[in-house]
N, C-alpha and C positions, 0 to 999 in steps of 0.2 A: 477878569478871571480868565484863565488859558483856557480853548474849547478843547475837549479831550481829542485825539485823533481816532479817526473809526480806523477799524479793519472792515472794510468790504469785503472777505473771502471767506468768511464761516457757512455763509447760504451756500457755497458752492458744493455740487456734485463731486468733482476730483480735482484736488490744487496741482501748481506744478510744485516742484519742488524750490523755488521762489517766493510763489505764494505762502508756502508752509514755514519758509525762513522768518519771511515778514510778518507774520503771526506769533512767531517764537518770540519776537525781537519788539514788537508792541506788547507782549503781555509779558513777559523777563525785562522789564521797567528797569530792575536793580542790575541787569547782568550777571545776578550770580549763578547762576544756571538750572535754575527751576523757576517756578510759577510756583507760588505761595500764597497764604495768606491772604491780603486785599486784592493782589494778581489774582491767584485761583480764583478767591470770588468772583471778580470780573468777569473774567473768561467762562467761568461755568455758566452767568446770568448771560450774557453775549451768546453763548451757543446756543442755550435755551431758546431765547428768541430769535435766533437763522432755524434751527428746526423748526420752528411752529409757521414762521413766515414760510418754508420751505415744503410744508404737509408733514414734517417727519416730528411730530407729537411726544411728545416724551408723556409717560403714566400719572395720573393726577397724584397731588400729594404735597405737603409744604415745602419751602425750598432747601430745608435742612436735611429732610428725610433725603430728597430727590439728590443734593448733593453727597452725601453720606454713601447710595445706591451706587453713586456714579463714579465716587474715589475706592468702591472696594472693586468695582470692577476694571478698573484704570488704573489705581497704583499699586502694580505690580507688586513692589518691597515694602509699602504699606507705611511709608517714611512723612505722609502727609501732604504731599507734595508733590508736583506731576516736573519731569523732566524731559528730556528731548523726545527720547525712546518712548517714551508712555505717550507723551502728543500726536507721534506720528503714528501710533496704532489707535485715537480717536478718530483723527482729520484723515479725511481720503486723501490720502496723496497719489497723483500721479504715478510719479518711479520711485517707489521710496528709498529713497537711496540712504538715507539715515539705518533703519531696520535690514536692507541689503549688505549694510557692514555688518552690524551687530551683528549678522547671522554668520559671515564669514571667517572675519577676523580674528576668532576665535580665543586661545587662551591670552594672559597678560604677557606670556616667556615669549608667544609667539612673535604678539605688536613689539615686542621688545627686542627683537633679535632682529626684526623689519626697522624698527627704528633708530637701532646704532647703526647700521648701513648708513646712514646719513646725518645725525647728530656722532659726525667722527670726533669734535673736539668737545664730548661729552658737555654741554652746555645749556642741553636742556632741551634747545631750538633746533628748526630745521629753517632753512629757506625756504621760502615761497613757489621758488622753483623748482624744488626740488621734488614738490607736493605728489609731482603726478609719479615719479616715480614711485614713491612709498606706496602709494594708494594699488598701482601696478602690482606692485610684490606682495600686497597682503592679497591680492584675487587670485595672485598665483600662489601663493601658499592653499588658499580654499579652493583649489582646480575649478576656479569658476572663468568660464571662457566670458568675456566680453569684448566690444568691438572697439575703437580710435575714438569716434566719437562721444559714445558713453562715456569711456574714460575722462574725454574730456570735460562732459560735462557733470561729472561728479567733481572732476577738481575744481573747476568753478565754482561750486555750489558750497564746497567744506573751505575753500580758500575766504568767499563771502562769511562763513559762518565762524569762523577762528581766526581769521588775519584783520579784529576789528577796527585795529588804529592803524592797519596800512602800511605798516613798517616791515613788511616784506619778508616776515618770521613768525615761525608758528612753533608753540609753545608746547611741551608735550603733555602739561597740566590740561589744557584743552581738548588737545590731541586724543586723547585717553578718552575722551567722552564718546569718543566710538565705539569703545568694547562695551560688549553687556556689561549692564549692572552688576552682576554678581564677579564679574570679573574686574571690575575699576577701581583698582588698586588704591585711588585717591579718597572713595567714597568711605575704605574700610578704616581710616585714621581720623575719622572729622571729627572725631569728642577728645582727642589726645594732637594739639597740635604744641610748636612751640615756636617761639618769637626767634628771629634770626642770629642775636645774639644768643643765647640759651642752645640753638644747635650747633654751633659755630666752635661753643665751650664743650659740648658734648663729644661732639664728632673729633675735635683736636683731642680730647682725652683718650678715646677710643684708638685713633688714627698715630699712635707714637712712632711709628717711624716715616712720617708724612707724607706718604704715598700718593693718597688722595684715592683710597677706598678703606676699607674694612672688609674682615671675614664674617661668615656666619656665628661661630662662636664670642666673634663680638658683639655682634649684631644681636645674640641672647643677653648681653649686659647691658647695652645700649635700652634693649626694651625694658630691660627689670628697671632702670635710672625714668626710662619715662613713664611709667607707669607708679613709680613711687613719689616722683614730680608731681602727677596728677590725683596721687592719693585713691589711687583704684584698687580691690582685690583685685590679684593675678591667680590665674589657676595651670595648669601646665596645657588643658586643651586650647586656653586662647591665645597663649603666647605661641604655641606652634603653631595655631591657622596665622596669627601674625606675620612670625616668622615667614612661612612658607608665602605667604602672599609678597611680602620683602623681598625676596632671596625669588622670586618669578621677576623683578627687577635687575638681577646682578649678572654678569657676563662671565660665567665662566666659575661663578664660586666667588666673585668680587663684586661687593658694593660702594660703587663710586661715590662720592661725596654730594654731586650735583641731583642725581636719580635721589638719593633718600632726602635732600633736600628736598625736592620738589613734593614729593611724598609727607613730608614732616613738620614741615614747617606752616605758619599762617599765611604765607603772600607766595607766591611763586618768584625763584629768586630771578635779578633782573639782569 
């Protein structure tokens, strides 16, 4: 039988921001990008005992009660499930540099208009190299002054944490996992997704003079076709927060085929 691998860094005072990676990356077992389920349990039952080992006591009471206590003060969106953002406001992190985006980087149009600067052949991806520049222009979008080396070692740290197979490109389906919650664009479509063939037919239908975008007024038929695909009532307030969550993706009044890909479909395309 496999011995489970410990994390030695839940006892600890303040991690660096490595320590918190490798935390992330032992208890997100699946990679899908939360702690769930058998994960969360883990992780809850492991911190309990680094605090009790540590003097920091948590309130008596069964372990249902105590986790139950502990996910409504932790999960933010109340989705069941803890992700990057909610880990790094448990775990003391040294520089948190996870929660220092989130705070900066501000709206989806913004990261959006920082991130065609450099996915120029609309593709989805950016180079690896190209990292620390983006990362630059969203701290100068937030007049947040920082110095060489910070910089640098923020791009180390989200390079570790998104360029998992090495391949020297970074994905904007991942990428995205920097803006708050309520602004990740990805998070707002996860009950309506669709197989790659099924957008490919959608999108060509939509797309007739083969451009390689669509407009907004397409983009309202486009939603009614996937919404009726998934057998959902539509009401006119969700297809505009829709809408308008979409369309903080488009350049100009255009939505390109790859951006609402990434957005719409089940796999991020390759």
């Amino acid at each position: 039988m496999a011995v489970k691998q410990q994390t030695p860094y839940l006892h600890l005072a303040e991690l660096t921001a490595s320590q918190f990676l490798d935390i992330w990356k032992h208890y997100d077992s699946d990679g899908n990008g939360y702690i769930e389920g058998k994960e969360l349990e883990n992780f809850f039952q492991e911190l309990e005992s680094a605090r009790k080992g540590s003097g920091v006591d948590s309130k008596n009471g069964n372990f249902a009660e105590k986790m139950k206590e502990f996910m409504q003060k932790y999960d933010k969106n109340a989705d069941g499930r803890i992700e990057m953002a909610e880990l790094a406001q448990i775990l003391p992190t040294e520089e948190n540099f996870l929660l220092c985006f989130r705070q900066q980087v501000g709206s989806s149009s913004e990261f959006m208009e920082a991130w065609r600067k450099y996915d120029t052949d609309r593709s989805g991806y950016i180079e690896a190299n190209e990292l620390k520049g983006f990362l630059s222009d969203l701290l100068k979008k937030a007049n947040k002054p920082y110095d060489e080396p910070k910089l640098q070692e923020y791009t180390q740290t989200i390079l570790r944490m998104f360029d998992m197979n090495g391949d020297g490109k970074l994905g904007l389906s991942e990428m995205s996992r920097l803006l708050p919650v309520q602004e990740n664009f990805l998070l707002k479509f996860q009950g309506m997704k669709l197989a790659t063939e099924e957008f490919n037919a959608i999108f060509a239908f939509y797309d007739k003079d083969g451009s390689g975008f669509i407009d907004e007024n397409e983009l309202d038929a486009l939603l009614k076709d996937l919404y009726e695909k998934n057998k959902k009532e539509m009401n006119i307030q969700q297809l505009t927060n829709y809408r308008k969550s979409i369309m903080n993706l488009s350049d100009g009044g255009k939505l390109y085929r790859k951006e609402l890909e990434i957005v719409l479909c089940n796999e991020p395309p390759l």
